[in-house]
Each structure stands twice: as C-alpha cells, then as structure tokens.
C-alpha positions as a Python dict, from the first residue, in 0.01 Angstrom:
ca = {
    (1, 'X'): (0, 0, 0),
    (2, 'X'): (125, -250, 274),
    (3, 'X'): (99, -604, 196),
    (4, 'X'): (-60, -884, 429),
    (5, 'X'): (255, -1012, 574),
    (6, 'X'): (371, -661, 610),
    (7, 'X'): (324, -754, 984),
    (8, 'X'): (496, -1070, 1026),
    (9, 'X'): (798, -1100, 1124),
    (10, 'X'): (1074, -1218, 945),
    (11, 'X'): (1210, -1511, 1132),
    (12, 'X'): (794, -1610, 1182),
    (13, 'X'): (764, -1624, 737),
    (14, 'X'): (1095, -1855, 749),
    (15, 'X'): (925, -2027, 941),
    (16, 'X'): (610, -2098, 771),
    (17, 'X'): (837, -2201, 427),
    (18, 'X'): (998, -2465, 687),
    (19, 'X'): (708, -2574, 726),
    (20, 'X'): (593, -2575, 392),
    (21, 'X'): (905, -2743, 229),
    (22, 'X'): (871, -3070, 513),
    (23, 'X'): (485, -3088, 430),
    (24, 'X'): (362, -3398, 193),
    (25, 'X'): (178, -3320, -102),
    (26, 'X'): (-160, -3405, 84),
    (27, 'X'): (-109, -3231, 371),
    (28, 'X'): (-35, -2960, 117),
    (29, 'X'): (-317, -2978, -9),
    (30, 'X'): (-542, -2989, 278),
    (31, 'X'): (-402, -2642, 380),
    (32, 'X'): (-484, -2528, 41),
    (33, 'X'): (-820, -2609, 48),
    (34, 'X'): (-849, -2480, 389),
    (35, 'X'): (-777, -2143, 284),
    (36, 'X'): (-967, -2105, 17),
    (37, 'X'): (-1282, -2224, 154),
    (38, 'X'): (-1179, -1909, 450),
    (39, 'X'): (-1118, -1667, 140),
    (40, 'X'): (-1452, -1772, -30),
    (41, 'X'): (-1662, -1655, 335),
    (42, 'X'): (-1392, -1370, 443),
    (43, 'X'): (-1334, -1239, 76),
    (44, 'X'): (-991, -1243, -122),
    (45, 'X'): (-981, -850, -1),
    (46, 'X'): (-690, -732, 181),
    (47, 'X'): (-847, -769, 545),
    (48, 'X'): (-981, -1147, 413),
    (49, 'X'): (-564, -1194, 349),
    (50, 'X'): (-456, -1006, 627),
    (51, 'X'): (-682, -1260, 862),
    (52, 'X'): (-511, -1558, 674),
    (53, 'X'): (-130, -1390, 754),
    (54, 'X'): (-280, -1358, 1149),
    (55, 'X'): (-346, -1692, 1125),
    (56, 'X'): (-2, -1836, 994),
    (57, 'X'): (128, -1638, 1249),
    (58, 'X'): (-48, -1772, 1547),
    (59, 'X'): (63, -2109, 1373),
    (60, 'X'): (429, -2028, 1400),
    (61, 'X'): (413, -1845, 1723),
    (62, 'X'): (223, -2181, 1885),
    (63, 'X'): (498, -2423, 1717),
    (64, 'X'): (261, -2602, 1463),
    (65, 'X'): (489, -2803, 1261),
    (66, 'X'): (197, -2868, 967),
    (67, 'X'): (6, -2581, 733),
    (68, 'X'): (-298, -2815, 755),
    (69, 'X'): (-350, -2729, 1090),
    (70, 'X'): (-471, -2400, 950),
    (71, 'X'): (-859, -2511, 1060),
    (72, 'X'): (-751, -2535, 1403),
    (73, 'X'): (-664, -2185, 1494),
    (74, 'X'): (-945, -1998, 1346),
    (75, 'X'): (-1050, -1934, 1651),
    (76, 'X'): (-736, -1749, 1721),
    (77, 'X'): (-810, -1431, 1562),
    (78, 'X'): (-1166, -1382, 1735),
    (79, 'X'): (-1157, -1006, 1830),
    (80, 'X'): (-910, -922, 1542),
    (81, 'X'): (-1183, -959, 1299),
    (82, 'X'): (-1353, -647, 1318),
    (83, 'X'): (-1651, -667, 1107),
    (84, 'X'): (-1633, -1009, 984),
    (85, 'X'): (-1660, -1176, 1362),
    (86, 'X'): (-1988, -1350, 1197),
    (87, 'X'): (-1798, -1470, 853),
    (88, 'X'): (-1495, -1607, 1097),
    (89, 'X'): (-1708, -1813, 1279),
    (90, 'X'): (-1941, -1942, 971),
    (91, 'X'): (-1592, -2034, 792),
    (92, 'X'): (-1472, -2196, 1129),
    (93, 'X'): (-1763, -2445, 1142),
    (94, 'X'): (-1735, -2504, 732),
    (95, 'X'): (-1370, -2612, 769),
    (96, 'X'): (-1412, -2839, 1037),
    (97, 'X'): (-1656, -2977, 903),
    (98, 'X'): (-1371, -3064, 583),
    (99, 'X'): (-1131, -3144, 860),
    (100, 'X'): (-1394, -3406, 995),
    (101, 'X'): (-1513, -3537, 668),
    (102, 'X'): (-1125, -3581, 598),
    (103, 'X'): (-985, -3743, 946),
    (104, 'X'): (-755, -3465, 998),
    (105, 'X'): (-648, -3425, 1341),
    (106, 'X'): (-827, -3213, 1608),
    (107, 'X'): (-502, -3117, 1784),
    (108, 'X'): (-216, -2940, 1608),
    (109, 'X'): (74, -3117, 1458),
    (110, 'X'): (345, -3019, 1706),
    (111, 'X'): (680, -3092, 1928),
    (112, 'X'): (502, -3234, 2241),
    (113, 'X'): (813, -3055, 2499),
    (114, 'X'): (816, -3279, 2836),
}
C-alpha cells in the first residue's frame, strides 16, 4: 500500500516541516482546523489524504511560507478530484467561510520577489 505523500517529493516534505517549525502556535492551529473541516467533507480515506498531500504540495511548489494558507489553494486540485469535484468545492466555501470569520488573509503568506 502506498502512502499519501508517496508522491511528494522529498525536498517539497522538507519543505513543508520548514514551514511548520517557523509557524506560531495559532497559525498552527488554523491549518489544523483547516484540514479537518476538508477531511470531515472529503473523508479521512486515502484519496480524502491524498487530496490534502496535493494540496501541501501546490503550497510548497507556489512558495507559501504559512500552513494556514491551506484554505487558499483548494482550488488548486480542481480536476484532480475525480469523484469528489462536488465535496472539493462544498469544503472550499466552508473553509473560507472559517478563514473569513477568523481575519485570515485572502492572499498567501509569501516572499513577494521584485
């Protein structure tokens, strides 16, 4: 049995405990509750996980320097969903809805590169 982050590279998982370790307990947090409220619509399955890896790897691959941001790229995986298109969007609107209801930012926590 392969496990979620099966695909992801190995330099892109050092990269999301980077990110981890510089994160402050809230922001912690925020990602936390983030996921579970995706896990909850996609399911804790493996292809519920395996969305939540694709995810965390768009993340790293796009330069977000915060977990939280995890509500932003939803999106992202659109057409990598297979059957749960539907449950991707519903959990999309849920969590930005918390991201509202918590001021998090609407744009990703990143190195602006001039």
């Amino acid at each position: 049995m392969m496990g979620v982050f099966e695909g992801v590279d190995e330099e892109t998982k050092k990269k999301i405990v980077k990110v981890w370790e510089r994160m402050g307990e809230k922001d912690r947090d925020f990602f936390v509750d983030q996921v579970a409220l995706a896990m909850s619509i996609w399911g804790s399955d493996e292809m519920g996980k395996s969305l939540i890896a694709k995810i965390l790897g768009k993340m790293m691959e796009d330069g977000s320097e915060n977990l939280s941001d995890f509500g932003l790229y939803i999106e992202s995986i659109l057409g990598e969903a297979d059957k749960r298109e539907d449950k991707v969007r519903k959990a999309g609107m849920i969590i930005d809805d918390y991201r509202m209801r918590n001021a998090l930012s609407s744009v990703p926590h990143k190195e602006i590169e001039l």
